[in-house]
Structures are given as structure tokens and as C-alpha cells.
C-alpha positions as CSV (number, residue, x, y, z in Angstrom):
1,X,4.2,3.6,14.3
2,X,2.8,4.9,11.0
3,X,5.4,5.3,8.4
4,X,3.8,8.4,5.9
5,X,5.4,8.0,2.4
6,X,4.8,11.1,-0.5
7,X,3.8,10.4,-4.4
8,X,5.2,13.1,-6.4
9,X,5.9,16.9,-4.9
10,X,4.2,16.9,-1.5
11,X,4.7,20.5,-1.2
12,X,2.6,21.2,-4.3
13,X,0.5,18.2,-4.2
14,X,-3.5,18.4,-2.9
15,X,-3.6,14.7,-2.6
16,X,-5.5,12.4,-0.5
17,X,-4.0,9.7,1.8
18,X,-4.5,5.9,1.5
19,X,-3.3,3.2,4.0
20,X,-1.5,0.2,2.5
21,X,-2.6,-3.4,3.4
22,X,-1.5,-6.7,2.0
23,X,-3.0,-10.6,1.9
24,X,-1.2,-12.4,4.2
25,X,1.1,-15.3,2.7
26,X,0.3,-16.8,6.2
27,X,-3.0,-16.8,7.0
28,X,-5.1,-15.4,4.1
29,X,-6.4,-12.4,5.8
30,X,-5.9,-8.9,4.9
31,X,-3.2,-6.5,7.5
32,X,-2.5,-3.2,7.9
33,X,1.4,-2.3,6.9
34,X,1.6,0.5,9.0
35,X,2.2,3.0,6.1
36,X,0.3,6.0,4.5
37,X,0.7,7.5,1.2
38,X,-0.1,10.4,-0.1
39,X,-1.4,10.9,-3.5
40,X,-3.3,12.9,-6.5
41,X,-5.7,10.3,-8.7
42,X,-5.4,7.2,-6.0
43,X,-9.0,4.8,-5.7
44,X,-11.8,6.1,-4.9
45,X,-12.4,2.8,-3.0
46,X,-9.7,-0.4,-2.0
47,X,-8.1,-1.0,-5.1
48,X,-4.7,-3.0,-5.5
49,X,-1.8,-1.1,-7.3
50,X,-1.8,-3.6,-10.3
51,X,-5.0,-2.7,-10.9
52,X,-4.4,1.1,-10.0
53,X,-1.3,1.3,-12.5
54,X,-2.3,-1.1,-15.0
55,X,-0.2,-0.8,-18.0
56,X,1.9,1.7,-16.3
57,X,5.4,1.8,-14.1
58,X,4.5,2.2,-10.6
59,X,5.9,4.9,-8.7
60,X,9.0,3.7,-6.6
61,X,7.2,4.7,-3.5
62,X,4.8,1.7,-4.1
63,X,7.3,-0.5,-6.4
64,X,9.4,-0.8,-3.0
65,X,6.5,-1.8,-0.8
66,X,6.9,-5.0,-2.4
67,X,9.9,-5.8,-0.6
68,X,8.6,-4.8,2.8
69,X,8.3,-7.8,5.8
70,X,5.2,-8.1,7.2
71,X,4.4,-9.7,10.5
72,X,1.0,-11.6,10.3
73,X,-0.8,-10.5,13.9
74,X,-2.6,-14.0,14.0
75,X,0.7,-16.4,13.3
76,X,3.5,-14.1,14.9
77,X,5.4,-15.3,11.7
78,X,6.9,-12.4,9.0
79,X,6.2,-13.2,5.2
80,X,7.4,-10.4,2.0
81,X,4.0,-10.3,-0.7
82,X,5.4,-9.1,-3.8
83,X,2.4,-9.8,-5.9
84,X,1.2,-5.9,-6.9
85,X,-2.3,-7.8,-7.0
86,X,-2.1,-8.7,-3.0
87,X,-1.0,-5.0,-2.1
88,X,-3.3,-2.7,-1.5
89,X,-4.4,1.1,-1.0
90,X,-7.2,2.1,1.2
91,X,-8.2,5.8,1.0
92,X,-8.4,6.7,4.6
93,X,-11.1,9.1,6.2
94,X,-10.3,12.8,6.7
């Protein structure tokens, strides 16, 4: 199940729509969360949202990722990453 999440006004917003990964706590490797935002001015390319919002507040949307469970696929075992430098958002093809 893919969980779609909106930055700002969807309803006026042209934005583009990125996947959301995180480094496992587990086993290293990169997953899937199984939610899509949408947004105007995300990366171009995968980018983590430190880096994206460097030096600015994130937007709750993504500020509340950071307390998501995520099961790893390899370990069948849950871990939380709350390091905004491990999450990540990946624009997604149209």
C-alpha cells in the first residue's frame, strides 16, 4: 500500500512526486517506506531532506517521517531512523 502525502496546497500545487526511502538501522541497505509526496522545488535527483532543507524547518509532512517504523525486508525486524541525513526523497518517474 502506497501512503500519498501533499506539501503545501495540493489543489493549487504543479508539483512533482518523490518516493521516500531510508538506511536501514538493521542491515545498512536502503528501503522503500511505502510513501509518496508531492511537491514544488523537491531534488532533481536522491537527495536526503537535511540536505534538501538545509538551514530551514522542514515541512511537518517530512519532520513526521522521522517517527515512522520501518520493517527491514532482509531481517523481518522494525527499526524508527530519525536521522534527516538517512531519509530520503527519490523523484519518481511520470
Amino acid at each position: 500500500m502506497q501512503l500519498k502525502l501533499s506539501i503545501g496546497d495540493p489543489a493549487t500545487s504543479n508539483g512533482k512526486s518523490y518516493g521516500v526511502s531510508v538506511s536501514c538501522n538493521k542491515c545498512g541497505d536502503t528501503h522503500d517506506m511505502g510513501v509518496s509526496v508531492t511537491m514544488t522545488n523537491g531534488p532533481i535527483v536522491k537527495q536526503s531532506i537535511a540536505s534538501l532543507f538545509d538551514g530551514k524547518a522542514l515541512p511537518k509532512v517530512l519532520s513526521d517521517l522521522s517517527g515512522n517504523s520501518v520493517t527491514c525486508p532482509k531481517t523481518g525486524r522494525q527499526s524508527i531512523q530519525k536521522n534527516n541525513h538517512h531519509i530520503f526523497l527519490v523523484p519518481l518517474k511520470s
